[in-house]
N, C-alpha and C positions, 0 to 999 in steps of 0.2 A: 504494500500500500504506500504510493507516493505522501507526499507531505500535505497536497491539497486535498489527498482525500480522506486524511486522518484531519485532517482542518475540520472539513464538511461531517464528519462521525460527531468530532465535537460540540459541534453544536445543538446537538441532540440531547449531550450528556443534562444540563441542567439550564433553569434559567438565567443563574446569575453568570454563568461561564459561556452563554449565547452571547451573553448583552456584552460583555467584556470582549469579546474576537470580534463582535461585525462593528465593533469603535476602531477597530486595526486596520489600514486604510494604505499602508505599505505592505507592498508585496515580502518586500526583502525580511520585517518584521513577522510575517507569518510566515515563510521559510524558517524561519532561527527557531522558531517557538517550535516547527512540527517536522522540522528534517531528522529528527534524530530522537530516541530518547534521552534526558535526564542520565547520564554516565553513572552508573553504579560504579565506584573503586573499591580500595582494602577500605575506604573508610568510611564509605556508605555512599549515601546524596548530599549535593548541594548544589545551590542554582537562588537564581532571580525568581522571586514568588509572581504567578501569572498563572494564567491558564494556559495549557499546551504539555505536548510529552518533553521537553526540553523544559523546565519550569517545576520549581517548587508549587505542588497544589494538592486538593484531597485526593485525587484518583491518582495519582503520581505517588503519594503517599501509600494508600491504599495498596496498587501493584506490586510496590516495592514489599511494602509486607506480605501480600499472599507467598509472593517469592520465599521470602523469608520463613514461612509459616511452613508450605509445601518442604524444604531445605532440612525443616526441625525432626518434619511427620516421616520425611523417608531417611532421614539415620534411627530413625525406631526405638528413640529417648522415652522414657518409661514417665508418665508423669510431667510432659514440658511445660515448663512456664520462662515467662520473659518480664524483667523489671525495664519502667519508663518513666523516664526523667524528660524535663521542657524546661528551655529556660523562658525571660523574658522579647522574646522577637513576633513578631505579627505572623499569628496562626498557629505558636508552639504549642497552645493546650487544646489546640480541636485538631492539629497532627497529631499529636499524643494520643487523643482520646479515640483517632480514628486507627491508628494502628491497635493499637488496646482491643477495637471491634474487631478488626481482622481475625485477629489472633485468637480470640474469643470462640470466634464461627468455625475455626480450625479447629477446637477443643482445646486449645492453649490456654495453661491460666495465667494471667496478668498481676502483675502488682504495679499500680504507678502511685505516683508522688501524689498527693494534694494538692501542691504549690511547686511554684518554679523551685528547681533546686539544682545546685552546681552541678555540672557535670561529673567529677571525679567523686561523689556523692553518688551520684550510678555506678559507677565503677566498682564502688564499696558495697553496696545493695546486690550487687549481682553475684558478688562473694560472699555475702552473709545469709543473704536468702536460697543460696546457692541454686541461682534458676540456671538455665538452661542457656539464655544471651541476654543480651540489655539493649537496649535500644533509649538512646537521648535526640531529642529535638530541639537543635541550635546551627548556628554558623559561626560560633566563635567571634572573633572580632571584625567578620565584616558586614559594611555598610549595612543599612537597613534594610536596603530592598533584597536582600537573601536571608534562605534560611536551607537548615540540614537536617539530615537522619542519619546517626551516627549510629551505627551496629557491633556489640560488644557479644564477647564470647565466654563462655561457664568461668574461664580464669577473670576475668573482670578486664581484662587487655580488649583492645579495639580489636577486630576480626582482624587475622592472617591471611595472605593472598590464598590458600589451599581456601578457607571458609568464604573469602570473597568469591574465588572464580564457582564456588560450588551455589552458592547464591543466584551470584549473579544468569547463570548458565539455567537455574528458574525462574527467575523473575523471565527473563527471554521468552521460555513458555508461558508467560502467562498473559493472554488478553484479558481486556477490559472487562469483557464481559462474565470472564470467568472466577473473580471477584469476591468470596464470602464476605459477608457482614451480620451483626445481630445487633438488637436494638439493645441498649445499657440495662435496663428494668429487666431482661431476659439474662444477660449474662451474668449481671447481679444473685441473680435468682437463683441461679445454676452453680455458683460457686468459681465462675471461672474468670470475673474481674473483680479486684483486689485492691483496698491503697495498702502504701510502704506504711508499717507501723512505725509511729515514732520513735520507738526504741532503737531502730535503727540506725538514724541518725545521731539520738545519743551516745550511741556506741562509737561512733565515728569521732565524736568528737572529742570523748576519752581518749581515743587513741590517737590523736590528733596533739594532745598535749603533751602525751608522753614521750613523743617526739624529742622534747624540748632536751637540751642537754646540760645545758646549768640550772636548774630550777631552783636553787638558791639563788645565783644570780640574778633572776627575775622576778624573785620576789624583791628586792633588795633597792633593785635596779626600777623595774619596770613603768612605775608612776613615774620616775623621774624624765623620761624620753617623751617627749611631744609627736605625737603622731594626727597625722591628718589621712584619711581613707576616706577614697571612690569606690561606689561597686558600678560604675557607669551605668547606673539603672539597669543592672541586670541582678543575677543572682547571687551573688556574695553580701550583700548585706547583710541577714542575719545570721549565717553561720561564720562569717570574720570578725565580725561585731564580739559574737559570743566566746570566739574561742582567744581572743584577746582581751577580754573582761575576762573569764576565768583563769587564766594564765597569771595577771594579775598587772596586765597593762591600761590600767585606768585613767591616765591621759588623750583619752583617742575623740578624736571629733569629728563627724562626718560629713561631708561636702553634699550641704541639705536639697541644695538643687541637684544632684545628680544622684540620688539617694532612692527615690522609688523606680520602680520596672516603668519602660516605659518604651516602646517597642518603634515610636519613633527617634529615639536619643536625640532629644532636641537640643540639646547643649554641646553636639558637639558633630562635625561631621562625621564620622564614625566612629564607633566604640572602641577603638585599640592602644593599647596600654605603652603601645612602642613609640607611641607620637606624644609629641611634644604639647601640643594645643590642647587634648584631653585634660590637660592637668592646669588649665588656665586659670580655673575658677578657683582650684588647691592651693595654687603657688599664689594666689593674691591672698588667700587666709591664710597661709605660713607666712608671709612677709608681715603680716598684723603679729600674727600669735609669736613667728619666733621658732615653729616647727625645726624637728632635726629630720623628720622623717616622711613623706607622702607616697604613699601608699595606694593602687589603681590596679582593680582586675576586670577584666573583659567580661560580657554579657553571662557566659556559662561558667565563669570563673577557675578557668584552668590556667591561665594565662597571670601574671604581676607584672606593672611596671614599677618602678622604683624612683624617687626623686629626691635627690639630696643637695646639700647647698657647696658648692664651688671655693675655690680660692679668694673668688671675687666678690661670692655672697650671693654669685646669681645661682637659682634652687633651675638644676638638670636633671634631664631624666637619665638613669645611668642606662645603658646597652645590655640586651640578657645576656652578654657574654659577660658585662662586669659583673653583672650581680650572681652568675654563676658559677666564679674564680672566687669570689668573697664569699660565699656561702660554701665552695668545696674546701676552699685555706682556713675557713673556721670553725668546720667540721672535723675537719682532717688534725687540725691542731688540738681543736677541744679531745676530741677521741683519746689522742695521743697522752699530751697533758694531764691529762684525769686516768688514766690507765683504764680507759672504756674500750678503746679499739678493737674491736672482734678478731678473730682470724678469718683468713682469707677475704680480707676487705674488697671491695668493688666498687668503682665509677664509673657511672655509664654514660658518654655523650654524644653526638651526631657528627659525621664526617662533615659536617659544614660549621662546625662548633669549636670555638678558638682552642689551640694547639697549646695555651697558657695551661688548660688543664693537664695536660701529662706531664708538663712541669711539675704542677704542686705534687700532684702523686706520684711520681719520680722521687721526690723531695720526702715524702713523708711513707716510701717502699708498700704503697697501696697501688692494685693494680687497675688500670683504665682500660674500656675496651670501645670502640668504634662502633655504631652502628648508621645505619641508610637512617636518610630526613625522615622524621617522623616519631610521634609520641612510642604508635605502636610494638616499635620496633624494639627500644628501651622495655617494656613492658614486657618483651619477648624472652630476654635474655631475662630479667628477675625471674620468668618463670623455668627458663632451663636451668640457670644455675642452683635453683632453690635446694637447699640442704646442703651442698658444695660452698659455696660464697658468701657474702655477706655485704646485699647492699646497703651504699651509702646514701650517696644521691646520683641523680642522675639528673642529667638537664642539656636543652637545646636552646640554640641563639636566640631564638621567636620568643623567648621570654615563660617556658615552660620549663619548673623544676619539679622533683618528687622527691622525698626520704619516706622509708618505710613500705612494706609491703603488701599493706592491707588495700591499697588503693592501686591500680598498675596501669594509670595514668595520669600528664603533669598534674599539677592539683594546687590552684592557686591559697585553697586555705592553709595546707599546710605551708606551704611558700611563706605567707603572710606571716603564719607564727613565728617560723624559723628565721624567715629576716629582723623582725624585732628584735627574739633573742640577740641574735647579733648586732644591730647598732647599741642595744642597752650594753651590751660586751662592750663596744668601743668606747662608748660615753664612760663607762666606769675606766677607761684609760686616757682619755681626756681627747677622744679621736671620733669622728664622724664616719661615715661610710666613704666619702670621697675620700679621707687621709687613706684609707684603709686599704683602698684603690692604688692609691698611690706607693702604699708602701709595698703590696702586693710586686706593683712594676720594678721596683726598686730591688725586691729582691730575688726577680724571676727573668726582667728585661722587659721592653715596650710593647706590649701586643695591638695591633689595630686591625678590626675587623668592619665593612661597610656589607649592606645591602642594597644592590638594584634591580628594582620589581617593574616589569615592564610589560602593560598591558595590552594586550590582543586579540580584540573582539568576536566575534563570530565565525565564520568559517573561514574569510580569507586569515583572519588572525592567527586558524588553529595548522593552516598549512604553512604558517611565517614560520612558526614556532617548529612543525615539526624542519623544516628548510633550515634553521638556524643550528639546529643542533646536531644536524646531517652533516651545514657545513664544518664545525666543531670537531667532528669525529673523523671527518674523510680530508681535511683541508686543515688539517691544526697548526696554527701559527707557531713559526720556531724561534719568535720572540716577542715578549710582550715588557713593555716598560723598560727595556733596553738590557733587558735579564732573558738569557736560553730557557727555554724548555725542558727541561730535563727530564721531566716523567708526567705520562698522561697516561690518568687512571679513569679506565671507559668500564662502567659499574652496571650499563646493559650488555657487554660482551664481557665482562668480569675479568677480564688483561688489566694488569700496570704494566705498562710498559717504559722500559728506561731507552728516551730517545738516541742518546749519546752512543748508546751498545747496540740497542736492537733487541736487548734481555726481555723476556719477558716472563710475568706471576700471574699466577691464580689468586684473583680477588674474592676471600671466602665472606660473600654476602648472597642475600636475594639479589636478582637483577632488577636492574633501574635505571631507568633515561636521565644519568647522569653523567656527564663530562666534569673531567677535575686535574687541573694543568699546575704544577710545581714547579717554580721558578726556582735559578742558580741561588737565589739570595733565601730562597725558602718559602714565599710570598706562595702564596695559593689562592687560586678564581678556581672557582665549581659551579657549573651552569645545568640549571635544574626545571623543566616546567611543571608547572604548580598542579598539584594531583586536585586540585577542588577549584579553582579561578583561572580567569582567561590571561596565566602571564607565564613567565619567564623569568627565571630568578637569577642574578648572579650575584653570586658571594665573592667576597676579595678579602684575603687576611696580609695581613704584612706585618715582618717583627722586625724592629731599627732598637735605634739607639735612642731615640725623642721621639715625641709628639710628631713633630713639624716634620722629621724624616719619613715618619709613618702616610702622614699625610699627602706630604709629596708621593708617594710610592703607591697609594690608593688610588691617587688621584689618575693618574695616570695608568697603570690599567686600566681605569677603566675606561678611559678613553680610546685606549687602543683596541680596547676588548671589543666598547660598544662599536665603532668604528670597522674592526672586524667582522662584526655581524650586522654592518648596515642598519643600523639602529640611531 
């Protein structure tokens, strides 16, 4: 069925989704919306909320779950159920509620939340209720006009490509019209839709404190630290709120306009914790109050930004690769220092995630291990190494950390506790998070890492992208920023190869459309298309001797990179 004629079906489906296509009045905009389904990957859906199979909406939802449902019924799980979490984005509690049906009609039983609630708060629920997958409805940090279906498996880890392609390969079977649903007052009835008991969440956030690792120090400490916290009108409000009053950081103030769910984010152009403007309204109430510390998680709250104040007194947001080196160098010291260190310690970070990390754990004979972009992927290894290792933290550039492994993805509350702890450490030595930053460089050398996210719209967009990274792998430049090439590691044919020799390794991961080029100086660009939006990522790391060296050296790949790929 071409795309016009999956148009013309549509309009059958209901009224509200007639009225909405025959306003569509470009051909090229009804093309995008029906040439394709809505991409299911490892990490579920996401897309632009509308009507159309290319489009977050209830029957796109819906599909997606029979898929899911059919997936459950033929591995011949004894008893299936699935927990459902939404945060706050436009139409998270009636996807919820409509997958919930699905799964209902299938004889699934459902446990969902009440209320929006974190993400990694799913993750926790699907190992304690020990269902079968979990299913969260958000988009993370982007703009408002998207949203997702994020699909979790019995370990509470996001699905693995094996659970994806198995999925996905029935969602493909399945039309529209083939479809279960039951009405709520029925499934009710039946026993086979559920909410999350409170208890649950309690539990969670017991174990959430315990995390903490000076807890003398924070009682001692912890009023003393001024903290200002965003939940950018999504879901962190009251589970950060909470575990920062218990903890015993009762300084905290919350930035009252961005404080309730609100699925427009009116305060800000999009919810992302990695931008600087988000924290507009914070850094003008720190500059009153005096704050050492601000504090900002993303609508499903997996994600922290961090904002601390400079040499100069101006309050920055720091980068998840600094906040990721400060939280493993204060881990990794606290452990030590207090004789807590476990055996066979573990770090887990992402190949696109500053190289400062193997330093500290070099430094402190804890071992680090590489994994592909991606939460899921860190959550993978917690679970092979389990009873072998002993993880610490693990964390990726984008501003997602984890300790602990009751949760087995980022998880911005515990982020939040763990950061506290740690500035109230600094303040008891008479230091801020930026000194700490600094001494961190001081004693490791200059790390500088940038991101460039380059958007690419619809389908000419999606052929730019696949061209770009075609050119990358078949045309690789043999100098970039006036440094050789010395080894390009191609992570969908899984070679490093070392250009110099001709040598080449076996790269032991999952394959992935990644390109990742090492300069003579050590500087590394990894060029990556985004598994969930229409772009093209390049990462640039560079290690100098200064700031201003670093800069210069950023600067310039990327000019010659983007310049290389016609950009």
């Amino acid at each position: 069925m071409d795309y016009k004629q999956m148009y013309y079906k549509w309009l059958d489906f209901d009224e509200k989704t007639r009225n909405e296509l025959l306003t569509i009045k470009d051909e090229k905009e009804i093309m995008d919306r029906f040439y394709k389904n809505l991409e299911f990957g490892t990490g579920g859906l996401r897309g632009v909320i509308g009507a159309g199979t290319n489009r977050m909406n209830v029957y796109t939802i819906r599909r997606a779950t029979q898929g899911l449902a059919n997936y459950i019924l033929h591995k011949g799980i004894n008893n299936p159920s699935v927990a459902i979490a939404y945060d706050s984005r436009l139409y998270s509690d009636v996807f919820a509620m409509e997958a919930a049906l699905v799964l209902n009609a299938n004889g699934i039983k459902t446990y969902i939340f009440n209320e929006l609630k974190p993400t990694p708060m799913l993750s926790f629920a699907v190992r304690e209720l020990k269902t079968t997958a979990g299913i969260v409805i958000t988009a993370s940090h982007n703009p408002k006009e998207y949203n997702g279906y994020k699909v979790y498996w019995s370990d509470g880890g996001q699905i693995t490509e094996e659970h994806a392609k198995g999925i996905l390969e029935e969602i493909e079977r399945v039309d529209y019209d083939d479809i279960k649903t039951i009405e709520l007052n029925k499934a009710k009835e039946i026993g086979l839709f559920n909410y999350v008991d409170k208890s649950v969440e309690d539990k969670y956030i017991e174990l959430v404190k315990e995390l903490v690792i000076n807890k003398d120090l924070v009682k001692s400490e912890g009023e003393k630290i001024k903290i200002i916290y965003t939940p950018l009108h999504g879901t962190g409000n009251k589970p950060v709120r909470r575990v920062l009053s218990e903890l015993g950081f009762t300084n905290v103030k919350i930035v009252l306009e961005q404080e309730m769910p609100d699925f427009n984010f009116s305060t800000v152009k999009y919810p992302n914790p990695e931008e600087h403007d988000v924290f507009e309204i914070a850094i003008e109430m720190a500059k009153n109050d005096g704050a050492d510390l601000i504090l900002g998680t993303d609508p499903d709250c997996d994600r922290v930004g961090v904002v601390v104040k400079n040499d100069y007194g101006e309050y920055i947001v720091l980068t998840g690769n600094q906040t990721g080196v400060l939280l493993t160098e204060y881990m990794l010291s606290q452990l030590k220092c207090n004789n807590k260190m476990p055996d066979n310690p573990m770090v887990i970070k992402t190949i696109v995630t500053t190289e400062l990390a193997k330093e500290i754990c070099r430094n402190y004979g804890v071992e680090i291990i590489d994994v592909l972009t991606g939460f899921k992927y860190i959550g993978e290894k917690i679970k092979e190494y389990e009873g072998k290792k002993n993880f610490i933290i693990g964390f990726e550039e984008s501003y997602g950390y984890l300790s602990g492994t009751f949760v087995r993805d980022k998880d911005g509350v515990i982020a939040c506790a763990l950061i506290c702890e740690m500035a109230a450490w600094y303040k008891s030595r008479g230091m801020s998070l930026y000194d700490g930053i600094k001494e961190i460089y001081k004693k490791y050398g200059y790390y500088k890492e940038d991101l460039k996210s380059v958007t690419l719209k619809g389908i000419e967009g999606s052929e730019r992208i696949k061209n770009i990274m075609e050119k990358l792998r078949n045309e690789t430049p043999l100098k970039i920023a006036q440094q050789e090439v010395i080894t390009v590691k191609d992570y969908l044919k899984k070679i490093e190869k070392n250009v110099l020799n001709g040598d080449e390794e076996v790269i032991d991961l999952p394959e992935s459309n990644v390109i990742q080029l090492v300069l003579k100086d050590k500087s590394v660009i990894t060029a990556r298309p985004s598994g969930t939006e229409p772009k093209i990522k390049f990462y640039f790391a560079a290690v100098a001797k200064d700031i201003d060296e670093a800069n210069r050296k950023i600067e310039k790949m990327q000019e010659d990179v983007l310049s290389f790929c016609n950009i």
